[in-house]
Structure formats: structure tokens, C-alpha cells
C-alpha positions as a Markdown table, in Angstrom:
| # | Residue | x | y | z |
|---|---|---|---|---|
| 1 | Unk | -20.3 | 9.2 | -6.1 |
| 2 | Unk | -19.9 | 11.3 | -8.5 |
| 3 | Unk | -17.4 | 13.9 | -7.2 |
| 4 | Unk | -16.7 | 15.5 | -3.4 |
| 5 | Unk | -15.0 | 18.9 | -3.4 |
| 6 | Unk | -13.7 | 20.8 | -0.2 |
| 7 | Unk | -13.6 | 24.6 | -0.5 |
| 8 | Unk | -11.7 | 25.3 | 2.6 |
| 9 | Unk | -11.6 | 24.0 | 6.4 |
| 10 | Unk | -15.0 | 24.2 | 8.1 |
| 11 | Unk | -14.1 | 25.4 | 11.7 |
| 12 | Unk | -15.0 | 22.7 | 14.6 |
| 13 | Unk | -16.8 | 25.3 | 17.1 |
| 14 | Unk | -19.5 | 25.9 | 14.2 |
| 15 | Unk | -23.1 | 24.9 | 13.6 |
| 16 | Unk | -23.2 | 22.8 | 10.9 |
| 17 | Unk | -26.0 | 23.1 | 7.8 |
| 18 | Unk | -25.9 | 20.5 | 5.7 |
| 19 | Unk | -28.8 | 20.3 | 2.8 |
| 20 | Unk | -29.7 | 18.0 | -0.2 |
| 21 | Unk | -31.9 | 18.0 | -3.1 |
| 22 | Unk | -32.4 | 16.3 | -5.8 |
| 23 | Unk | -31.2 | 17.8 | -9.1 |
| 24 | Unk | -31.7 | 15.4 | -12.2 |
| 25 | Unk | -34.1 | 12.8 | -12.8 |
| 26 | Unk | -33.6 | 10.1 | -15.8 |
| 27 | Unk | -35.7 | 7.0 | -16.2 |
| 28 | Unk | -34.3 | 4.6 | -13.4 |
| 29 | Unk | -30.9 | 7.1 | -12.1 |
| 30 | Unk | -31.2 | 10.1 | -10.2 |
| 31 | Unk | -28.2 | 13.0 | -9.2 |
| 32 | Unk | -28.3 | 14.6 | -5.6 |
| 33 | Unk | -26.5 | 17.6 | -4.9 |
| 34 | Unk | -25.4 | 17.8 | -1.3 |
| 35 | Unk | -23.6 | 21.3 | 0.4 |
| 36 | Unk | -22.1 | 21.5 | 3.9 |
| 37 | Unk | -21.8 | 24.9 | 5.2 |
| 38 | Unk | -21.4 | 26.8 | 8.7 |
| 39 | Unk | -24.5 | 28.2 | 10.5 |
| 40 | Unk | -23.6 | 31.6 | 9.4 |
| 41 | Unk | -22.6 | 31.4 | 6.4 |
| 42 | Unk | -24.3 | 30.6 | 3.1 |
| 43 | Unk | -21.0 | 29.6 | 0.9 |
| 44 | Unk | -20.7 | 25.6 | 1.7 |
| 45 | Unk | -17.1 | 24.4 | 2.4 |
| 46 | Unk | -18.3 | 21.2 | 1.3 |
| 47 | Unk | -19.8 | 20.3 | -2.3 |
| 48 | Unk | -21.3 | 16.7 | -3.3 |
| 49 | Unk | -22.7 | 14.8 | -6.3 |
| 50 | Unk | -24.1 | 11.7 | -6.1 |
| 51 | Unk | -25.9 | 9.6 | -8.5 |
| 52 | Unk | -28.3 | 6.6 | -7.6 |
| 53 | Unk | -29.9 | 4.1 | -9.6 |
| 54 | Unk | -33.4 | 2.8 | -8.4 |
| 55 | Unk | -33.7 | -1.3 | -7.9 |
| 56 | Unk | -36.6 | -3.2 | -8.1 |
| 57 | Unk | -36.3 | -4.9 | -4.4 |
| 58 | Unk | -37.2 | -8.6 | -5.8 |
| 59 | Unk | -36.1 | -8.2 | -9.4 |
| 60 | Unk | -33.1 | -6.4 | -8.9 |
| 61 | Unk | -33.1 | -4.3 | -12.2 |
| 62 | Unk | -33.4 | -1.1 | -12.9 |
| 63 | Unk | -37.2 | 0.4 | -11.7 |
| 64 | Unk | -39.2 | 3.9 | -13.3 |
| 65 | Unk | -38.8 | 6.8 | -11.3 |
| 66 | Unk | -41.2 | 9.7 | -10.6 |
| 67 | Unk | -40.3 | 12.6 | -12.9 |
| 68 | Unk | -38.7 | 15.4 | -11.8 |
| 69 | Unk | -39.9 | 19.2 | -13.5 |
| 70 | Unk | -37.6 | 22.1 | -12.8 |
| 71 | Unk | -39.1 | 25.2 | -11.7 |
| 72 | Unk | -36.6 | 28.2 | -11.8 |
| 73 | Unk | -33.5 | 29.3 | -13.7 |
| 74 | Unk | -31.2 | 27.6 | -10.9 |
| 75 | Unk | -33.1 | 24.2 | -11.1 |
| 76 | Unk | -33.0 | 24.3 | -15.1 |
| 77 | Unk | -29.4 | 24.5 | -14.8 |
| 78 | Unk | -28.9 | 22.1 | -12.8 |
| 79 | Unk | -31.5 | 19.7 | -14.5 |
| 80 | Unk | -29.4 | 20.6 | -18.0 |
| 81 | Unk | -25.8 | 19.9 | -16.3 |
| 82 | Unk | -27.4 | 16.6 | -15.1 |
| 83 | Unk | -28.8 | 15.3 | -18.3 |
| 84 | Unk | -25.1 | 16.3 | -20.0 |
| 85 | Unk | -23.5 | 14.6 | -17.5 |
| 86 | Unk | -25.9 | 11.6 | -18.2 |
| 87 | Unk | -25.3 | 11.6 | -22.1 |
| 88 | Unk | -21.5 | 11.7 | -20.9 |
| 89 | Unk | -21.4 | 8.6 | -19.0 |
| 90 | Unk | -23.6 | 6.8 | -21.5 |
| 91 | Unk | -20.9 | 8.1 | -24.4 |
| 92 | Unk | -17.9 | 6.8 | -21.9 |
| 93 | Unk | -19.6 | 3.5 | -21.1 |
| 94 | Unk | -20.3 | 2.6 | -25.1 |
| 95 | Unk | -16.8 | 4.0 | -26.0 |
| 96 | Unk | -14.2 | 3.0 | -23.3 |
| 97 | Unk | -12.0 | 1.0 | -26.0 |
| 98 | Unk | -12.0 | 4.4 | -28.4 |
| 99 | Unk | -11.0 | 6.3 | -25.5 |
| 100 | Unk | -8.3 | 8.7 | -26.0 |
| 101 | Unk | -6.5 | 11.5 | -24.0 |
| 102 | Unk | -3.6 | 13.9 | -25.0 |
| 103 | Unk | -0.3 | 12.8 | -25.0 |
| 104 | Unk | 1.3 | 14.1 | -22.4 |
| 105 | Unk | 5.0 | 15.0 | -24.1 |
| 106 | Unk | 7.1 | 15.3 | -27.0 |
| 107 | Unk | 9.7 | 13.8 | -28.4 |
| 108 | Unk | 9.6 | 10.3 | -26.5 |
| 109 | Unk | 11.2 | 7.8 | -28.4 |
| 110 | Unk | 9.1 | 4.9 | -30.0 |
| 111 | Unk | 6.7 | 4.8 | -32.5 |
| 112 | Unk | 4.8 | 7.8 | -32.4 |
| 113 | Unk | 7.8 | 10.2 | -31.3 |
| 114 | Unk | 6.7 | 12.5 | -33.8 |
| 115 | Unk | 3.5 | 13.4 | -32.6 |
| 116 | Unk | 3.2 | 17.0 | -31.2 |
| 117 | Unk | 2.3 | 17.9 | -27.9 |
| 118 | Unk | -1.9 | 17.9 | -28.6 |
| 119 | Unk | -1.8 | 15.1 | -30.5 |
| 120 | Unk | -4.6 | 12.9 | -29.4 |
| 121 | Unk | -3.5 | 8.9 | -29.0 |
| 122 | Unk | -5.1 | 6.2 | -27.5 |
| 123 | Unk | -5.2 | 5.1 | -23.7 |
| 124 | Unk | -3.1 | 1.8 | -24.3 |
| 125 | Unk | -0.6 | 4.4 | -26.8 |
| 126 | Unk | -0.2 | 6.7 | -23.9 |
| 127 | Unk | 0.4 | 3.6 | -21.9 |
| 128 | Unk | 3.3 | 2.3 | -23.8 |
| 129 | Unk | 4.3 | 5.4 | -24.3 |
| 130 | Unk | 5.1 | 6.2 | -20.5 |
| 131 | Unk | 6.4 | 2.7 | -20.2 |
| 132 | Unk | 8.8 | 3.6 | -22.6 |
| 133 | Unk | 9.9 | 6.4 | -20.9 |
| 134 | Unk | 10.4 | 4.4 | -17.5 |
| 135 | Unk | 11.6 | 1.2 | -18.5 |
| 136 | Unk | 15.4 | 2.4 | -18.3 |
| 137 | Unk | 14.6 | 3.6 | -14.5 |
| 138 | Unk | 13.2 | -0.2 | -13.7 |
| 139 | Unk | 16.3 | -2.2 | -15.8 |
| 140 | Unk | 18.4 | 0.3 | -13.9 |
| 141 | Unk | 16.7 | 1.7 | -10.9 |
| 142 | Unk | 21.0 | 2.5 | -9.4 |
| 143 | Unk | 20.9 | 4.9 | -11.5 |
| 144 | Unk | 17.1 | 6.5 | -11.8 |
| 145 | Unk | 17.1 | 10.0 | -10.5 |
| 146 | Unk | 16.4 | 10.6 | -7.1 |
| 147 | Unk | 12.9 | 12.2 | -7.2 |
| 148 | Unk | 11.9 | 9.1 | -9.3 |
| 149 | Unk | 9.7 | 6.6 | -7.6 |
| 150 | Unk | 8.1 | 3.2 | -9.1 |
| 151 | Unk | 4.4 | 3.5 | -8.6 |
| 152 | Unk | 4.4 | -0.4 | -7.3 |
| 153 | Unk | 6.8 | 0.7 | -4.7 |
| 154 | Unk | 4.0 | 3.7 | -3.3 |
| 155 | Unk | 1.3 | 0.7 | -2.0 |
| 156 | Unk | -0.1 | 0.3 | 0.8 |
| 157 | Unk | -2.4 | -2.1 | 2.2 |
| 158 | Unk | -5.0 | -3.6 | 4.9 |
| 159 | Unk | -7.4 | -5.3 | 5.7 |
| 160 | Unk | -10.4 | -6.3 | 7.3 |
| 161 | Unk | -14.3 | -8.1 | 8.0 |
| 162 | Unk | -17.0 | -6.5 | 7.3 |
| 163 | Unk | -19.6 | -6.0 | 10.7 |
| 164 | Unk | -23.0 | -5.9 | 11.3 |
| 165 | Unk | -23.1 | -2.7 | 12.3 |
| 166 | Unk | -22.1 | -1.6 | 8.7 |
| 167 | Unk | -24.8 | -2.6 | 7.2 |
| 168 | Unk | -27.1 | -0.8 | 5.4 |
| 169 | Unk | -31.0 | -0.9 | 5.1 |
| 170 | Unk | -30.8 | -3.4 | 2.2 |
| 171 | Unk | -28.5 | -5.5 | 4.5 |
| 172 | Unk | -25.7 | -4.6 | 2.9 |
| 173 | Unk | -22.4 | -2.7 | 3.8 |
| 174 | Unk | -22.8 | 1.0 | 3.8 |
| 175 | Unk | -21.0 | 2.6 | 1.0 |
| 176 | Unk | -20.1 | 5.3 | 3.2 |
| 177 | Unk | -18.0 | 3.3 | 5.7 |
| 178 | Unk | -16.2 | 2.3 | 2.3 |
| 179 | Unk | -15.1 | 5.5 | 1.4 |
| 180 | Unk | -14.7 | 6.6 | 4.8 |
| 181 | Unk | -11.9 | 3.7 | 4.8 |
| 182 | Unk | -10.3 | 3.9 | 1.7 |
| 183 | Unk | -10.1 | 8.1 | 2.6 |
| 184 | Unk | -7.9 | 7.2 | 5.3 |
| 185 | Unk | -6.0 | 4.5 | 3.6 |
| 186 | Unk | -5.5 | 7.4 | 0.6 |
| 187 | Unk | -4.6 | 10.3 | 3.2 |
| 188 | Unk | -1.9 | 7.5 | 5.2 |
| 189 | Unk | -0.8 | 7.1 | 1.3 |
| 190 | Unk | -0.1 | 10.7 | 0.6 |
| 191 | Unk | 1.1 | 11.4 | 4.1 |
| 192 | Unk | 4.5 | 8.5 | 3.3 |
| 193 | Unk | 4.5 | 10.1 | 0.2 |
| 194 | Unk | 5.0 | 13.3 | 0.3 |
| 195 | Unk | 7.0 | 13.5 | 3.8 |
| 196 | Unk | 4.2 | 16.2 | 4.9 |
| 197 | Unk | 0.7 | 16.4 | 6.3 |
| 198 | Unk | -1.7 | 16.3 | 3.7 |
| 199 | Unk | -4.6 | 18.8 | 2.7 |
| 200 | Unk | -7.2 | 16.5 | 0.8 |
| 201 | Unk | -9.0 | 18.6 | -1.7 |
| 202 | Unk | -11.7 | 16.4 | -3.7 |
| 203 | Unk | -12.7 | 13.3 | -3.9 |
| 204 | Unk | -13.6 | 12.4 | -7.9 |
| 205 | Unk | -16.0 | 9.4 | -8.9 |
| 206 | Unk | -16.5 | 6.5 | -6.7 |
| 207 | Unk | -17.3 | 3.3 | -8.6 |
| 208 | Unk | -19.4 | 0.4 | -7.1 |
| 209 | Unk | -18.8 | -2.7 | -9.2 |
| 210 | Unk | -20.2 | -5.1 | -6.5 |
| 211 | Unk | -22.0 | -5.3 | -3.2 |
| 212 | Unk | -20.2 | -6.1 | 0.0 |
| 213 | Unk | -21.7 | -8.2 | 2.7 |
| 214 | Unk | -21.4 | -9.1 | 6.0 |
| 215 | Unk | -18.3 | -11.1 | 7.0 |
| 216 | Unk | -16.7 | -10.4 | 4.0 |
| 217 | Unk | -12.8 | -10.0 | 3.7 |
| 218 | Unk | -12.0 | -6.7 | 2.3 |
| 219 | Unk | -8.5 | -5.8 | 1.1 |
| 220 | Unk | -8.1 | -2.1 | 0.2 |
| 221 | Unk | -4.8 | -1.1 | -2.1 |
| 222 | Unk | -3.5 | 2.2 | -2.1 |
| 223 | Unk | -0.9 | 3.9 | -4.4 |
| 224 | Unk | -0.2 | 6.9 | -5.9 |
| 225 | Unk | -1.6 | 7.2 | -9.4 |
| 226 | Unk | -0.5 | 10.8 | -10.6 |
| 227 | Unk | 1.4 | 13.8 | -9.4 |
| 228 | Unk | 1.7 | 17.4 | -10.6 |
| 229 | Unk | 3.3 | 20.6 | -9.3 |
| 230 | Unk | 1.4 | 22.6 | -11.8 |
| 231 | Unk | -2.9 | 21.4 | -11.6 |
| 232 | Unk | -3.2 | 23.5 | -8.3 |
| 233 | Unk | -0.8 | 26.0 | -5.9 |
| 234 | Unk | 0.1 | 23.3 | -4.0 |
| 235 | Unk | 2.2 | 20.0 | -5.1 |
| 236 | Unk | -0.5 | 17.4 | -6.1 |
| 237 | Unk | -0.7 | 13.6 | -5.7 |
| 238 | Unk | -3.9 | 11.7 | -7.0 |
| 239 | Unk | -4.1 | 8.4 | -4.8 |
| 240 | Unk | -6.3 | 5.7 | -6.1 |
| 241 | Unk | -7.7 | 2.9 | -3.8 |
| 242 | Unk | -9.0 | -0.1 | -4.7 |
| 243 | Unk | -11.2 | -2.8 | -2.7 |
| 244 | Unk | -11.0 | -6.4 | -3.4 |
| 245 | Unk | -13.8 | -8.8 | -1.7 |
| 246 | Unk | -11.1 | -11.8 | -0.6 |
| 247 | Unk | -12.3 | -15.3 | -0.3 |
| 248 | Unk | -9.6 | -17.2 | 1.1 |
| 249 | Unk | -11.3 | -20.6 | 0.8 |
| 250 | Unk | -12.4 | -20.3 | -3.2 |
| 251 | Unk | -9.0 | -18.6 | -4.3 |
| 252 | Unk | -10.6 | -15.5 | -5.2 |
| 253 | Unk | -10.6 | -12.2 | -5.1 |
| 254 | Unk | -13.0 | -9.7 | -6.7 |
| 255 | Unk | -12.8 | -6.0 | -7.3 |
| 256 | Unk | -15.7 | -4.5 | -5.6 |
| 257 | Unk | -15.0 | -0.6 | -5.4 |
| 258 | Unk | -12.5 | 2.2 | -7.2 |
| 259 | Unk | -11.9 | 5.3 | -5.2 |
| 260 | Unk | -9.7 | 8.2 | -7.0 |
């Protein structure tokens, strides 16, 4: 899943549209673009991307897919914005360890305290610095201002075996009953959080590292990974959830699926 974006509140005593087609066609992936929108209405309250890769059923790598040719202006976009998006992941994927992202503020003390505010650093630079910033709050949490929070103490947790009935066609479990989980596990998350009922807004990209079968044990870890006051109108708190596949008996536990 690529991302899922709610424009606004469908009301319940509508008929429903929803509608799909596919958008972007590589060698073995594909993107979907999915809208949800009232009866009476053309503007979707609802907005999904979701990419798929095509397995060969007994081999289990990658297989050719049919080509795709766009016809009009609209599908050319979309083609275009799909094949971007494709050279973006590809780019991400070959350099995660290069990645870098602004730093975030000035003047924190450490080694690159002289850096302005658009300098570029590294993911494990920003890292540090942050740490930096909090370790006094965790040596001496008595005295760490009140709307200051450790991110370890913002989990939450559960549990539970996988059933039949969430199986998918491949005899797997359903991806959807995954996210439909670790959504309400999030929204619990931001509900203890922020002391009031949450208004979920998007859903960005879903990662499936591994399949989860049948009478597995799946753990799914929420906490809250980022908040802002300034990204939207409202007071915002990303929650990321992860799912472990649990194996009791072998001592292990595997991370299966990301959800931000």
C-alpha cells in the first residue's frame, strides 16, 4: 500500500461508489488507484494506491506482465507519476544507507551544532542528533517538562492467532485484516495520546516483509513516532505499528509488516 488518504467523512445513509483501475504497468509490479465516493457525488472522500508485484505461483519470483498503453491525457499522467514513483523506490531501495533528510534545528549541541537549519545530514546524524537533545529528559525525567513524553512510554500492544477465515486465495492471511488491525491498534494509540477522539487522515506506505499464515502468533506494537502542531490545522501524531510473527517454541520473533 502505497498511500490511503481521507478527504472528509463519507455520510453512513449514502450509496457508496467505489471504483479501481489500473494506472501503471512495469515488468513484474503494477500500481492501482482506488476512489470511494457517495452515489451523488463524483469527488471521492476516499483515495488509494496500491502497488502489486506478480508471482510466479510455483516459482515464486517475479512473473512478466501484460503491458499496459495509456490512451488519454488523464491516463498519461497517471502512467508518468507511476513510472517516477517506480524510479523512486528503485533509487530509495539502492540508497537507503546514503539516505539523508534535513536537520530538523539549529544550534543543538554536538558535533554538527553549526550546521544551519537546511543543512542536509544523514539519517543516523539526525538520530544522534535528537538523542542528544533528549538524553537530559531520560538521565533526569523529574525534571523534563511536562509536555515531554518518552516515545517507549507511548506503546501499546496485543495480540493474537491468525484464523482460517483470514485467509486469502493463496492461503494466506489477507493483508487487509492486517491493516484493518493495526488501524485500530494506531487509532487506540492516538486516542491515550492525545486525551481526545481522533480524526485519522491518511494512511502512508504499508510494507509486507513476510507472509503470515494460519495459526500464526501475531504481536502488533504501537507508538507514536512524530508529532507536529504545524503539518496540518489540526495537532498531528504519526503512529507507527509494527507486526512481529511470534514463535514461542523456536525463541523467535520476525518482523512481518510496517504500518505508518
Amino acid at each position: 500500500i502505497d498511500r490511503i488518504i481521507l478527504g472528509h467523512r463519507p455520510n453512513l445513509n449514502d450509496d457508496i461508489d467505489l471504483s479501481g483501475k489500473v494506472s501503471w504497468v512495469g515488468t513484474s509490479s503494477m500500481e492501482i488507484n482506488m476512489t470511494a465516493n457517495s452515489s451523488w457525488t463524483t469527488e471521492p472522500w476516499l483515495s488509494a494506491l496500491f502497488s502489486f508485484v506478480a508471482l510466479d505461483k510455483n516459482t515464486g519470483k517475479p512473473a512478466a506482465l501484460n503491458r499496459l498503453i495509456p490512451e488519454t491525457d488523464e491516463e498519461k499522467v497517471r502512467f508518468g507519476l507511476g513510472e517516477e514513483r517506480n524510479q523512486t523506490r528503485k533509487r530509495q531501495r539502492q540508497e537507503k544507507s546514503k539516505a539523508r533528510i534535513q536537520k530538523r534545528r539549529k544550534g543543538v549541541q554536538g558535533e554538527h551544532d553549526h550546521a544551519d537549519d537546511d543543512e542536509e545530514v544523514s539519517l543516523e546524524t539526525a538520530a544522534q542528533l535528537l538523542f542528544n537533545e533528549a538524553r537530559p529528559f531520560l538521565d533526569l525525567p523529574a525534571l523534563a517538562p511536562r509536555n515531554i513524553i518518552r516515545l517507549s512510554d507511548t506503546v501499546t500492544e496485543n495480540a493474537m492467532i491468525m484464523q482460517p477465515q483470514q485467509r486469502n486465495t493463496a492461503g494466506r492471511i489477507f493483508g487487509g485484516f492486517l491493516v484493518r488491525r493495526a488501524y485500530e491498534l494506531a487509532y487506540a494509540s492516538a486516542y491515550m495520546f492525545g486525551g481526545h477522539v481522533p480524526r485519522f487522515r491518511e494512511l502512508d506506505e504499508v510494507v509486507f516483509k513476510k507472509p503470515v499464515d494460519v495459526g500464526d502468533l501475531v504481536r502488533f506494537r504501537a507508538f507514536v513516532l512524530y508529532t507536529s502542531t504545524h503539518m496540518h490545522d489540526l495537532p498531528t501524531a504519526h503512529i507507527q505499528v509494527d507486526a512481529f510473527v511470534t514463535k514461542p517454541e523456536n525463541m523467535s520473533s520476525t518482523l512481518s509488516n510496517t504500518f505508518n
